[in-house]
C-alpha positions in Angstrom: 6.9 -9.6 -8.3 8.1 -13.5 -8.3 6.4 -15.7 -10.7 3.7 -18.2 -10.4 6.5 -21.0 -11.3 7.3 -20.6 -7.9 3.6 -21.3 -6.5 2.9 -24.0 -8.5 6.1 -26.1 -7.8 5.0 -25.4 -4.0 1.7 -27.3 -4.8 3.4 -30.2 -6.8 3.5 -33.4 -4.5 6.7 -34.8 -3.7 6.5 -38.0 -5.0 8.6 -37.5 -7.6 11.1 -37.8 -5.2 9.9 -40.2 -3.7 8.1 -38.5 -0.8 5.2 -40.1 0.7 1.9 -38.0 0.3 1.8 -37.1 3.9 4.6 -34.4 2.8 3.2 -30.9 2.8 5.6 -28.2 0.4 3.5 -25.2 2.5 4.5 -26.7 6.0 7.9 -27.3 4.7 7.7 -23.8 3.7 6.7 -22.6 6.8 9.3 -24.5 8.8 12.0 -22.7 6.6 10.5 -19.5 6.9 11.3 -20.2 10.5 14.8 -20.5 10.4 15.5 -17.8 8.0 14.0 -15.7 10.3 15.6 -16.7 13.3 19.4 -17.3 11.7 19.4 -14.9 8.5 19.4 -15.9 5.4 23.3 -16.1 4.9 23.5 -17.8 8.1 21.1 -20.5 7.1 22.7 -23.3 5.7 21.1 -26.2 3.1 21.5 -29.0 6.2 19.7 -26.3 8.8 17.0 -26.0 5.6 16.8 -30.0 5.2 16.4 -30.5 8.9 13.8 -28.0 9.7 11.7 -29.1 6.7 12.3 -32.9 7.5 13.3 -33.3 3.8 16.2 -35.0 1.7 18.3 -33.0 -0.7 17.2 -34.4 -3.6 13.2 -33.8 -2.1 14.6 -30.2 -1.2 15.5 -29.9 -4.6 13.0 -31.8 -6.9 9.9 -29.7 -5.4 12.1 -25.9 -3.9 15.5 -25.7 -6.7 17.7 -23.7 -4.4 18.0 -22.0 -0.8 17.2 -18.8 -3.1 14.0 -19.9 -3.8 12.9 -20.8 -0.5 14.2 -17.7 0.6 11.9 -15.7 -2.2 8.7 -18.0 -1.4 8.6 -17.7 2.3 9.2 -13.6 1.9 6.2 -13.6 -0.6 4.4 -16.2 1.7 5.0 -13.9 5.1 4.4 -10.6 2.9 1.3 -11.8 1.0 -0.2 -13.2 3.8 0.2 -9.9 6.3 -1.1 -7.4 3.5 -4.2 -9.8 3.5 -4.4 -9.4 7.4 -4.1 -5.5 7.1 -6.6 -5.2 3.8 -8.6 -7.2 6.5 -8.4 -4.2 9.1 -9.2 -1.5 6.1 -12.2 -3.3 5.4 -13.7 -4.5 8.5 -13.2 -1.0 10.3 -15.8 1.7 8.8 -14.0 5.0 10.2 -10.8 5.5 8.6 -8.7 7.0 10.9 -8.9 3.7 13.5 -8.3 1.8 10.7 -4.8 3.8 9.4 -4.1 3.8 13.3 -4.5 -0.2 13.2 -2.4 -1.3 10.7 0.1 1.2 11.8 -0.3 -1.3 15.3 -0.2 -4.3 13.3 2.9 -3.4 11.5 4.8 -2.0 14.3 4.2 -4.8 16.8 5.1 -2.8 19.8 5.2 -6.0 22.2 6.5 -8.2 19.2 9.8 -8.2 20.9 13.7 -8.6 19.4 12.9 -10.9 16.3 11.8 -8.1 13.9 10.0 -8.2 11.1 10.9 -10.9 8.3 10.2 -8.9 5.4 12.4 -6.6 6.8 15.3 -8.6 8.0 15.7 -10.5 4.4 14.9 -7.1 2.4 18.1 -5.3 4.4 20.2 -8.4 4.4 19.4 -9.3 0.9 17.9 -6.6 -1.7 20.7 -4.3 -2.1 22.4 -7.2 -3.9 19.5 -9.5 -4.8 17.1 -8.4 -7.5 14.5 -10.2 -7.7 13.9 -9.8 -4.0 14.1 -6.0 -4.3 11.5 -6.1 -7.2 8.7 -8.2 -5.0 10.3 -5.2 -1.9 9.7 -2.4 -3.8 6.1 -4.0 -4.8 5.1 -4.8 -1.6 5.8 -1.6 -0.2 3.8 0.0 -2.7 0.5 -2.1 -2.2 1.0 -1.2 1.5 1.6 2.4 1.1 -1.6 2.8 -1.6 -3.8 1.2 0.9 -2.4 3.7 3.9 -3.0 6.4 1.3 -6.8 5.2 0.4 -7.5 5.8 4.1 -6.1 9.3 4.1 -7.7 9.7 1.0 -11.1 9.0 2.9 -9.8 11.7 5.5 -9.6 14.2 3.3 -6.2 14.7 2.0 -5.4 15.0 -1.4 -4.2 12.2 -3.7 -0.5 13.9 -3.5 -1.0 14.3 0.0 -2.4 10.9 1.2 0.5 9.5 -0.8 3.2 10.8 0.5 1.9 10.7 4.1 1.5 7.3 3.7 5.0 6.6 2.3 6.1 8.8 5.5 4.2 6.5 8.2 5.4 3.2 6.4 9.3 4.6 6.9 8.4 5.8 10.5 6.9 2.4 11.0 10.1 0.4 9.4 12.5 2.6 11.9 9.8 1.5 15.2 10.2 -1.9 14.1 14.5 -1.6 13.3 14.3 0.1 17.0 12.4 -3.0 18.2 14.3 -5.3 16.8 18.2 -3.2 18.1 15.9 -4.5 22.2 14.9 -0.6 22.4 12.8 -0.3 25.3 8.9 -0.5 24.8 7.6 2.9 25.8 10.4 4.1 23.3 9.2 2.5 20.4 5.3 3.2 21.4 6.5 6.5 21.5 7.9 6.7 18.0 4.5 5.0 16.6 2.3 7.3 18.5 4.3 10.2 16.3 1.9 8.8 13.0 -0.8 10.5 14.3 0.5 13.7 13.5 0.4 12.4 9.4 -3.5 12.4 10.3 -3.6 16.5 10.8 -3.1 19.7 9.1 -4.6 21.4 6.2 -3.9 20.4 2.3 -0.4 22.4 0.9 -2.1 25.2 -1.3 -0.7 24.8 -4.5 2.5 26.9 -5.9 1.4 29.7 -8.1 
């Protein structure tokens, strides 16, 4: 997971830069999040950060340190915040199957159109060559799948079971959302996410002698 550094620089004000108070490191934040999402993070260059966050370099730099860091805040920013959404869903919706089938919803986005999912796009662009990014990946998919696999749990399923149906509907929902974001029609990604509902039946494996 990324440090706390990393939140608490977020919080500093920017004065030390010389920033008037009126500058806000979380809308800043949010303003780069935007065009890393839109461009790539590769793609995205310091002036398009500076710009879209209506920041000098050196105020870039005094209260962020580096594109890099950006880059890791706004994936832990977008990623923290949808887990919070879902855990939302889990806990608001009392029968557990309309909850799994909910968040499966949410994280598909059937209608959400060709801009894909921003944890997704940096995690494919970046992780294979970026540790720190794969460490908060690899941890965010694991909060995701647990809570998938609590709800199956409350289905039935064993603990073996629930977890690696979860860990099955989270991959089927990643390829609905690649699919989505490749302009794949509609009804074909529907389709594909309407396929999770078969994780939701069948008996418990008897185990091997």
């Amino acid at each position: 997971m990324l440090s706390t550094k990393r939140t608490e620089q977020l919080k500093k004000s920017a004065s030390a830069a010389g920033r008037p108070r009126a500058f806000a490191p979380d809308e800043a934040l949010l303003h780069a999040l935007d065009v890393f999402w839109r461009k790539g993070y590769q793609a995205t260059s310091l002036d398009d950060l500076t710009a879209a966050m209506q920041l000098s370099r050196s105020s870039f730099y005094a209260c962020f340190g580096s594109k890099h860091a950006v880059l890791l805040a706004a994936v832990q920013r977008y990623a923290d915040g949808f887990y919070s959404a879902i855990c939302e869903v889990a806990a608001t919706e009392p029968e557990p199957r309309r909850a799994f089938e909910a968040i499966m919803a949410r994280i598909v986005d059937v209608h959400g159109g060709p801009h894909g999912c921003f944890f997704l796009n940096s995690v494919t662009e970046l992780a294979p060559h970026d540790a720190e990014l794969a460490d908060y990946s690899r941890g965010h998919i694991e909060r995701t799948t647990a809570l998938l696999a609590g709800l199956l749990r409350r289905l039935g399923f064993s603990p073996e079971q629930a977890g690696e149906r979860a860990t099955a509907a989270f991959a089927m929902a990643m390829g609905a959302v690649t699919l989505r974001k490749a302009g794949a029609a509609t009804a074909l990604i529907q389709t594909v996410l309407d396929q999770h509902r078969l994780l939701l039946t069948g008996q418990a494996r008897t185990p091997a002698l």
